[in-house]
C-alpha positions as CSV (number, residue, x, y, z in Angstrom):
1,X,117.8,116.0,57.7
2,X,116.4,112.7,56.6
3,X,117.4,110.4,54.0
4,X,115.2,109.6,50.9
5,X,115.8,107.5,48.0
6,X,114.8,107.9,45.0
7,X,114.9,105.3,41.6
8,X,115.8,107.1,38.4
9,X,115.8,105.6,34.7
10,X,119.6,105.1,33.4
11,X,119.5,107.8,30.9
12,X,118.2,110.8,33.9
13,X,121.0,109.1,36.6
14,X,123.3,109.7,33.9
15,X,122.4,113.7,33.5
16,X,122.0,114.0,37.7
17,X,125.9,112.5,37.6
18,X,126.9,114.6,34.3
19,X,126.1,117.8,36.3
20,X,127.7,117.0,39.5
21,X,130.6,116.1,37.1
22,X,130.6,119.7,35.5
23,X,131.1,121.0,38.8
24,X,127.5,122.6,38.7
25,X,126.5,121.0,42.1
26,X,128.7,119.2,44.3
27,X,126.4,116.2,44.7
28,X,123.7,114.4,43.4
29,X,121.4,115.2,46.6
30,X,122.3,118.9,46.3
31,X,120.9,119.0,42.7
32,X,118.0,117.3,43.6
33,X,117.1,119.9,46.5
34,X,117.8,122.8,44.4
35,X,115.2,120.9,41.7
36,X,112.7,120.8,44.5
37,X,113.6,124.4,45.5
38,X,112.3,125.6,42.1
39,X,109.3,123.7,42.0
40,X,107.9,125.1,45.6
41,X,108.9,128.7,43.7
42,X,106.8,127.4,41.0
43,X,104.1,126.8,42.7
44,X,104.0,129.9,45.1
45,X,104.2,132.1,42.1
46,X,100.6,129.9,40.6
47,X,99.2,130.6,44.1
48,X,100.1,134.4,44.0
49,X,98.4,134.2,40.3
50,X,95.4,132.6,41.7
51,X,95.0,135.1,44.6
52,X,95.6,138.0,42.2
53,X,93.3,137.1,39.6
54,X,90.7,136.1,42.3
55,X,90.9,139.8,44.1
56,X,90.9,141.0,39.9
57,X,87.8,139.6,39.6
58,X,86.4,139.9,43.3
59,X,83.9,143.0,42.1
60,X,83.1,146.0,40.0
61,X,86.3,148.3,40.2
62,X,87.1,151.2,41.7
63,X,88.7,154.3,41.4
64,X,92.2,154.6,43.0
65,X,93.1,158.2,44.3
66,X,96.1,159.0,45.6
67,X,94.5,159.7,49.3
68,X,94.0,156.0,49.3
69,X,97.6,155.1,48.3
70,X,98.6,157.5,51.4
71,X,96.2,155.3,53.9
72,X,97.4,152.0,52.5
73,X,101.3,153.3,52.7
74,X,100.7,154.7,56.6
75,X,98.8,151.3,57.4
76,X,101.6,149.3,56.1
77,X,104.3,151.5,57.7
78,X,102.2,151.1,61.6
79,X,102.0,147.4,60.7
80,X,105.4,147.0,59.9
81,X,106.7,149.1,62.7
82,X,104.2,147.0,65.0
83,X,105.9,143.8,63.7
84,X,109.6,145.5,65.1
85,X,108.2,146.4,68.1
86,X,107.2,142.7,68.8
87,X,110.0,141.1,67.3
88,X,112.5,142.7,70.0
């Protein structure tokens, strides 16, 4: 792991230290990963947004019938058991 340091005004070094204080993290560093932890689960939720609004609005439509739910089920199903097969 490597070190960074980072300047914060008075008033935000103050909360950072207030909530190691309450016992919610045990450390300033620990607070500030979990921080960066939600903002990367930000962010991969806007991608997944973009990607599904993108394949919304890739074409016209189209009817789903339950024969196609059964083909995309057994294709997931070989690709997962394909993925166990290679990961032994």
């Amino acid at each position: 792991m490597q070190t960074m340091n980072i300047s914060l005004p008075d008033p935000m070094k103050q909360f950072v230290e207030d909530q190691v204080t309450a016992g919610a993290y045990s450390s300033a560093s620990e607070y500030v990963r979990e921080l960066v932890r939600a903002d990367q689960k930000r962010h991969a939720k806007e991608q997944l947004e973009q990607v599904l609004l993108s394949a919304i609005n890739s074409g016209d439509p189209i009817e789903v019938t339950p024969e196609m739910i059964n083909e995309v089920r057994q294709r997931l199903q070989a690709r997962a058991a394909q993925r166990k097969r290679v990961g032994r």
